[in-house]
C-alpha positions as CSV (number, residue, x, y, z in Angstrom):
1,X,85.4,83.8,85.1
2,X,84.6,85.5,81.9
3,X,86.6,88.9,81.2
4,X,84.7,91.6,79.7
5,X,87.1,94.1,78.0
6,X,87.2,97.5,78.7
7,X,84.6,99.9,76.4
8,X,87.0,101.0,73.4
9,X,87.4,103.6,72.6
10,X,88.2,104.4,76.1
11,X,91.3,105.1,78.3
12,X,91.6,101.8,79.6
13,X,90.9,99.8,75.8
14,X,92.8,96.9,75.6
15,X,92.5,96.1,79.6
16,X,89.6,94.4,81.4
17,X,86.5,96.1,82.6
18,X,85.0,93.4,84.9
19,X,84.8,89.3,85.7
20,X,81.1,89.3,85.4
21,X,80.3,90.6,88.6
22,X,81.7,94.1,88.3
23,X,79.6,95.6,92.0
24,X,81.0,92.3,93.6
25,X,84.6,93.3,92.5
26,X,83.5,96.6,94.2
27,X,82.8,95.2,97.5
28,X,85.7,92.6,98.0
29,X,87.9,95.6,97.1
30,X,86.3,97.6,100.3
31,X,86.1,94.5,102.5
32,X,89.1,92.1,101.2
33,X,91.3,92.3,98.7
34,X,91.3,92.5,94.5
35,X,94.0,92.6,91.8
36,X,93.1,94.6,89.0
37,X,95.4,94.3,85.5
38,X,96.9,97.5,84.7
39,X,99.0,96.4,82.2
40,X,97.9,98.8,79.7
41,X,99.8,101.2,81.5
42,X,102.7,102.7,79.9
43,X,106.2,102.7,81.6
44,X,109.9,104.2,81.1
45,X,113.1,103.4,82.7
46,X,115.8,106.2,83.0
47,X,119.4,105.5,83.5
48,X,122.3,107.2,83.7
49,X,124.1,109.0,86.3
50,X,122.3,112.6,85.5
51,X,119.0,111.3,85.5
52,X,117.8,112.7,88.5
53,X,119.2,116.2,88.6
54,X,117.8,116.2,84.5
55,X,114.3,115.4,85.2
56,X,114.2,117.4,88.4
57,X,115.0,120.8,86.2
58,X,112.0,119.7,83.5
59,X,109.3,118.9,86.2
60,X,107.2,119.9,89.0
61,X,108.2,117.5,92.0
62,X,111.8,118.1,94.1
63,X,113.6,114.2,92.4
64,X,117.4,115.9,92.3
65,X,118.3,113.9,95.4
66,X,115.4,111.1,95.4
67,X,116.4,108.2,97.5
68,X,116.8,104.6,96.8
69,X,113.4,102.8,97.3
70,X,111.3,106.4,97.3
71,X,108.1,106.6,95.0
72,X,106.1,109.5,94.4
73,X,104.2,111.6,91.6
74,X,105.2,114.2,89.1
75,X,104.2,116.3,86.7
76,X,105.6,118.2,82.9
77,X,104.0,121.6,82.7
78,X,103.8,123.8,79.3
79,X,104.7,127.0,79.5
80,X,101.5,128.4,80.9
81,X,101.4,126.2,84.0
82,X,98.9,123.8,82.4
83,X,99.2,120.2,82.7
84,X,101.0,118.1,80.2
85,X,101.9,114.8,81.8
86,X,101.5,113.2,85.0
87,X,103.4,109.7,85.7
88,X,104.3,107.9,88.9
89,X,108.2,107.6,89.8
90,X,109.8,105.1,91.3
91,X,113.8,105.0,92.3
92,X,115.3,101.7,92.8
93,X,117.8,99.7,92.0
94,X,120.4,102.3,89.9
95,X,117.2,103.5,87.8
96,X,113.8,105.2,87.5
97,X,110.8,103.9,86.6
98,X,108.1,106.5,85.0
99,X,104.4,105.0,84.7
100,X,101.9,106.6,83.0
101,X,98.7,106.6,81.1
102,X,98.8,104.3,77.9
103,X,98.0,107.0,75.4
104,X,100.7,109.4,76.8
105,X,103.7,107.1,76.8
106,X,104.8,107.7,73.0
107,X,104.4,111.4,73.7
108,X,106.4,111.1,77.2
109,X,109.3,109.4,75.9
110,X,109.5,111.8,72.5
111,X,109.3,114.7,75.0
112,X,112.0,113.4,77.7
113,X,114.7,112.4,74.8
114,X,114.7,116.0,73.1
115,X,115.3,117.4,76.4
116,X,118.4,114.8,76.9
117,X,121.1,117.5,74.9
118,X,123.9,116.5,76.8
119,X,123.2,114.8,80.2
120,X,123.8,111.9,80.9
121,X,120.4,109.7,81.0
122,X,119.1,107.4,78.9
123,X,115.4,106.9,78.7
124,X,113.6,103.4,77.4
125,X,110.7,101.9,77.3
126,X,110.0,99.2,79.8
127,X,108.3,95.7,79.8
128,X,106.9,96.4,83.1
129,X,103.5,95.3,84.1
130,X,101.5,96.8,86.4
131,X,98.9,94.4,88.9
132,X,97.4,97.3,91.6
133,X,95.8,95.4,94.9
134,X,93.1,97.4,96.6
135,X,91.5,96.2,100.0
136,X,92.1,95.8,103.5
137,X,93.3,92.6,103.0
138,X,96.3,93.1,101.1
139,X,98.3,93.6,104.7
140,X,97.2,90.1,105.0
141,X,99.9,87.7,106.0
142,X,98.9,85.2,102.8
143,X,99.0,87.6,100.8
144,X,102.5,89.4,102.1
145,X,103.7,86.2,101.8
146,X,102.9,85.8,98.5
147,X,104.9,89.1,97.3
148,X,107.8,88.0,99.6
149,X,107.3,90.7,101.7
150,X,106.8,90.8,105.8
151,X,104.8,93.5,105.9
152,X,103.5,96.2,103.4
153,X,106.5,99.2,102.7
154,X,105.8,102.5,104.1
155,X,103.9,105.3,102.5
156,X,105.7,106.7,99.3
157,X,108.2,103.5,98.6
158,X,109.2,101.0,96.7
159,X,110.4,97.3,97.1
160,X,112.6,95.1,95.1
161,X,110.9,92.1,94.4
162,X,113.0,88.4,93.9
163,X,113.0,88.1,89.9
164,X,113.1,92.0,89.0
165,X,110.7,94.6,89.7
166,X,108.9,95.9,92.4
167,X,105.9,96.6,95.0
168,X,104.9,100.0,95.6
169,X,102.9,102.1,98.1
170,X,102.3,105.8,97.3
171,X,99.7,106.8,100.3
172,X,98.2,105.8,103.4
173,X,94.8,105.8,102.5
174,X,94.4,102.0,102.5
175,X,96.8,99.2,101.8
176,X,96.5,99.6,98.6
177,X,99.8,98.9,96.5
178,X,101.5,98.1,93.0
179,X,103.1,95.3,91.8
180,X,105.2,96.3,89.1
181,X,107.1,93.3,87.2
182,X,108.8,92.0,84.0
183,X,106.2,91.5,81.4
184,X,107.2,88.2,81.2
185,X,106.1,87.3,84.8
186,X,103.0,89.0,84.6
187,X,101.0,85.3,84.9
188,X,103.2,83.6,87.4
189,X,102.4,87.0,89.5
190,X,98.8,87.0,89.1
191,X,98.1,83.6,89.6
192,X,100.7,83.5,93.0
193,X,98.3,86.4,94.4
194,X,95.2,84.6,93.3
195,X,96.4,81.5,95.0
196,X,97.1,83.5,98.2
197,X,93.3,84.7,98.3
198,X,93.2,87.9,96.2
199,X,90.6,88.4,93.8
200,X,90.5,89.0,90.1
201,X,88.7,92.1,89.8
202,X,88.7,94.6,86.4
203,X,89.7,98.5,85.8
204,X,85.5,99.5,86.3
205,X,87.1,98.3,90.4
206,X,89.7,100.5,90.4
207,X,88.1,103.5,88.3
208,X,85.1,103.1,91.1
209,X,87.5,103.5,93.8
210,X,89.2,106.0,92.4
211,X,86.5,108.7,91.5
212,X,85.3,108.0,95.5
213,X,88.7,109.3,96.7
214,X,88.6,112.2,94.3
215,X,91.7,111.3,92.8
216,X,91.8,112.9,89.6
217,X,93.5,111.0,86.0
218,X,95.1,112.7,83.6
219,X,92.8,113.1,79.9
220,X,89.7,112.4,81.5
221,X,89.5,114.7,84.7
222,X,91.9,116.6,82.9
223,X,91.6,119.4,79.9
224,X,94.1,121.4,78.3
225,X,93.6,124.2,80.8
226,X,94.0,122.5,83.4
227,X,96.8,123.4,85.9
228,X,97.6,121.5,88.9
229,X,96.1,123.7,91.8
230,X,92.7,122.9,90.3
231,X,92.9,118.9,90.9
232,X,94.9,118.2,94.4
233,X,97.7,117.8,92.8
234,X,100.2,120.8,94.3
235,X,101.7,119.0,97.1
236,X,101.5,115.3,96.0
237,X,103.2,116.3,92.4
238,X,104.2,119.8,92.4
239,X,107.1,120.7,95.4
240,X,106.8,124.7,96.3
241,X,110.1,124.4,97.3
242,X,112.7,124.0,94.1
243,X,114.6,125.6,91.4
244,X,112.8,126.7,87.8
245,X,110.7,124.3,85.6
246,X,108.8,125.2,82.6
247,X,105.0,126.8,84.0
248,X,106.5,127.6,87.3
249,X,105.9,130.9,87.3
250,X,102.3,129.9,86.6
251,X,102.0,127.6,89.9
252,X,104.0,130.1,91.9
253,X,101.8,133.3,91.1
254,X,98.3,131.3,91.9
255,X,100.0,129.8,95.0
256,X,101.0,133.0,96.5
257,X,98.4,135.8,95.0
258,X,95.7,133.9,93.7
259,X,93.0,131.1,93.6
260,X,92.8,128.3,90.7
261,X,90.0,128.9,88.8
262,X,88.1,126.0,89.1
263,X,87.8,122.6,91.8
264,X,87.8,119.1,91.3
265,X,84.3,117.6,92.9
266,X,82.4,114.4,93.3
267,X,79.6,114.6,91.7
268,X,76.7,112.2,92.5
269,X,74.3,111.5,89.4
270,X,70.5,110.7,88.7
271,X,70.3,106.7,88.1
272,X,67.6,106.3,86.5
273,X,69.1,107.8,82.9
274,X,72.0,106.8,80.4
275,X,75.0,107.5,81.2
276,X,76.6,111.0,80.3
277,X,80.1,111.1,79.1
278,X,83.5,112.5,80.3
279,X,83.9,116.2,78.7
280,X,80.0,116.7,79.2
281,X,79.5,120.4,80.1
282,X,77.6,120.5,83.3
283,X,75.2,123.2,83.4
284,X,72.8,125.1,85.8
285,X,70.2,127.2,84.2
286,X,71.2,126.5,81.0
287,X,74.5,128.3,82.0
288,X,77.9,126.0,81.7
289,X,79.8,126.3,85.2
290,X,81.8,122.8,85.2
291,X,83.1,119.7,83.0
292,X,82.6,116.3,83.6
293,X,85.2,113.8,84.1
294,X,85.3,110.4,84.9
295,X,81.9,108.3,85.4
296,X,80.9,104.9,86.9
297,X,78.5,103.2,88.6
298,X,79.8,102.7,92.7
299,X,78.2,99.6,94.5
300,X,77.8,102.1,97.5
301,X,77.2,105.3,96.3
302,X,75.4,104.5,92.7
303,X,76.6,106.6,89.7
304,X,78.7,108.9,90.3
305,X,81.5,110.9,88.3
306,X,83.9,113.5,88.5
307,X,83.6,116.9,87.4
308,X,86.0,120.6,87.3
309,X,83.5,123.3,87.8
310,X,83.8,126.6,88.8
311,X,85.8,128.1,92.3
312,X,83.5,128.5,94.7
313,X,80.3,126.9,93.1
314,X,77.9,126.0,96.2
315,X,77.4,122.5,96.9
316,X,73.7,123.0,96.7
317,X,73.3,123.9,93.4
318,X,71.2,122.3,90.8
319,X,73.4,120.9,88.5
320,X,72.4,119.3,85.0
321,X,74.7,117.3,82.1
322,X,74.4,118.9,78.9
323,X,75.7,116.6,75.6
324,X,73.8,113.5,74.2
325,X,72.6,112.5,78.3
326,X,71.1,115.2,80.2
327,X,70.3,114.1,83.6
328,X,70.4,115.5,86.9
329,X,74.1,115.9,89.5
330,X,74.6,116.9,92.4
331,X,77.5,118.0,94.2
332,X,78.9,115.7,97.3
333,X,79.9,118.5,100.0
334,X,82.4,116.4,101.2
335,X,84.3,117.0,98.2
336,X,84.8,120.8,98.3
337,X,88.1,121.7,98.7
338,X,87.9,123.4,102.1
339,X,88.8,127.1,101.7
340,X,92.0,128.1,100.6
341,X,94.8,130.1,103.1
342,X,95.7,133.6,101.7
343,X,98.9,133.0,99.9
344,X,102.0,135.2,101.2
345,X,101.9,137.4,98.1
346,X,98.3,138.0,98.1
347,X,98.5,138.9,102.2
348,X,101.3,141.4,101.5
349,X,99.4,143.4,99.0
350,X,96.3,143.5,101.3
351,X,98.4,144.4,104.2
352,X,100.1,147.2,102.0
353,X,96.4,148.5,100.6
354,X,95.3,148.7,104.2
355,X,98.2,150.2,105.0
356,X,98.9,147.7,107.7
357,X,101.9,146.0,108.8
């Protein structure tokens, strides 16, 4: 197999973009089973016996009391709501493990250790690896086997692993999990998962299956006025439910009065054109109503991208890429957010303007 490194400068430079045969990768991922190298990633490890009440008062998800073995997503807010950082957490084994994109971990750990003052926590950096498996076929028994697991842990958990480190599994959408491990048995893992059947497959695999699901990443579906209402992320990163964090104010007064101004949607693109880029303004009649994100080519579903464009933009309209590439987009209806439930807040002032009860 000959790797072909990711296109730098990119967010995944430094990792690998494909084996060759990057629509094959594709369709073993939907049919069997890949292991893509995410070892770019970057990853923390806090300690301490305050860590959890700490980081639970500087971010959006309820951690205070998160229990041994639990995994889940989390976010760092500025003051206006908008979205800073968004890492995956992982409790296990007396610590927790923050992962998180590689140009954000610098930036993460300078932010974290000014907020330390006086608790007790300790934050590091980690030599952690992370291999992700997508496919059906990761429940396989070979491949269970392989991880020294007897079947695949339960949606938003964690595993130890014999040697240090850990298998994670954050949804239910698929069988889909991380193997997160010292550095330093990054090959001895890889190659035990090839030998059990999996394939080698690059981060264009991953980034394909990703943009189908809709799942937005953080600098490329992202901007700087993004808060997390607009990109699915209240509810998998953000808790309603607990005490003050910087920006809540924000995410409280669009949950209960309010709409987020704009929706993450899967865009489907014209083929027969270059590639636009991610930041693209996406237009219709000449007039800017979104931002694209993420782009790839899909072995189903051709090129197709992510994009942030305005609340309540119809599905059916024309839609064209402005920058370098123009070419035409169209919007997947599939992808719409379905219509949003009148907020508590926003119900009591209509009910008090009506003058009902």
């Amino acid at each position: 197999m000959s790797a072909v490194p990711a296109p730098d400068p990119g967010p995944d430079a430094g990792a690998v973009w494909h084996y060759g045969d990057p629509l094959g990768e594709q369709r073993t991922a939907a049919h069997a089973a890949v292991v893509v190298d995410r070892s770019h990633r970057a990853v923390l490890a806090l300690t301490g016996a305050e860590r959890k009440t700490w980081l639970h008062s500087l971010s959006t998800q309820h951690v205070s009391d998160l229990g041994e073995g639990t995994a889940t997503q989390n976010l760092s807010l500025d003051g206006q709501g908008r979205v800073e950082d968004h890492w995956l957490q992982t409790e296990l084994s007396g610590r927790t493990v923050l992962d998180t994109e590689p140009w954000r971990g610098e930036p993460l750990l300078s932010y974290l250790r000014k907020m330390v003052f006086w608790a007790d926590v300790v934050i590091e950096p980690a030599e952690l690896a992370v291999l992700s498996l997508l496919g059906p076929a990761v429940a396989d028994a070979a491949v269970l086997d392989a991880l020294g697991l007897a079947t695949v842990p339960a949606d938003g958990s964690a595993v130890a692993l014999d040697g240090g480190g850990f298998v994670r599994r954050l949804t239910s959408g698929g069988a889909d999990l991380d193997v997160v491990v010292p550095r330093e048995q990054h090959a001895r893992w890889w190659d035990a998962l090839v030998a059990a059947g999996v394939r080698p497959a690059g981060v264009w695999a991953y980034e394909a299956h990703r943009v189908a699901a809709v799942q937005a990443r953080l600098g490329v579906d992202t901007d700087e006025r993004t808060i997390p209402h607009e990109v699915g992320w209240v509810g998998p990163a953000v808790h309603l439910d607990k005490g003050c964090y910087r920006g809540q104010e924000t995410v409280a007064r669009v949950h209960n009065l309010g709409k987020p101004p704009r929706m993450l949607v899967l865009l489907h693109l014209d083929g027969s054109t270059d590639r636009p880029a991610p930041g693209d303004p996406l237009l219709t009649a000449g007039r800017a109503v979104g931002r694209l994100g993420t782009v790839v080519d899909h072995v189903d579903h051709g090129p197709i991208a992510l994009a942030l464009v305005k609340r309540g933009l119809s599905a059916d309209t024309e839609l064209t890429t402005g920058g370098q590439v123009e070419t035409a987009a169209a919007i997947d209806p599939d992808s719409v957010p379905a219509g949003d439930s009148v907020g508590a807040g926003r119900l009591a002032v209509e009910r008090l303007r009506s003058g009902t009860k």
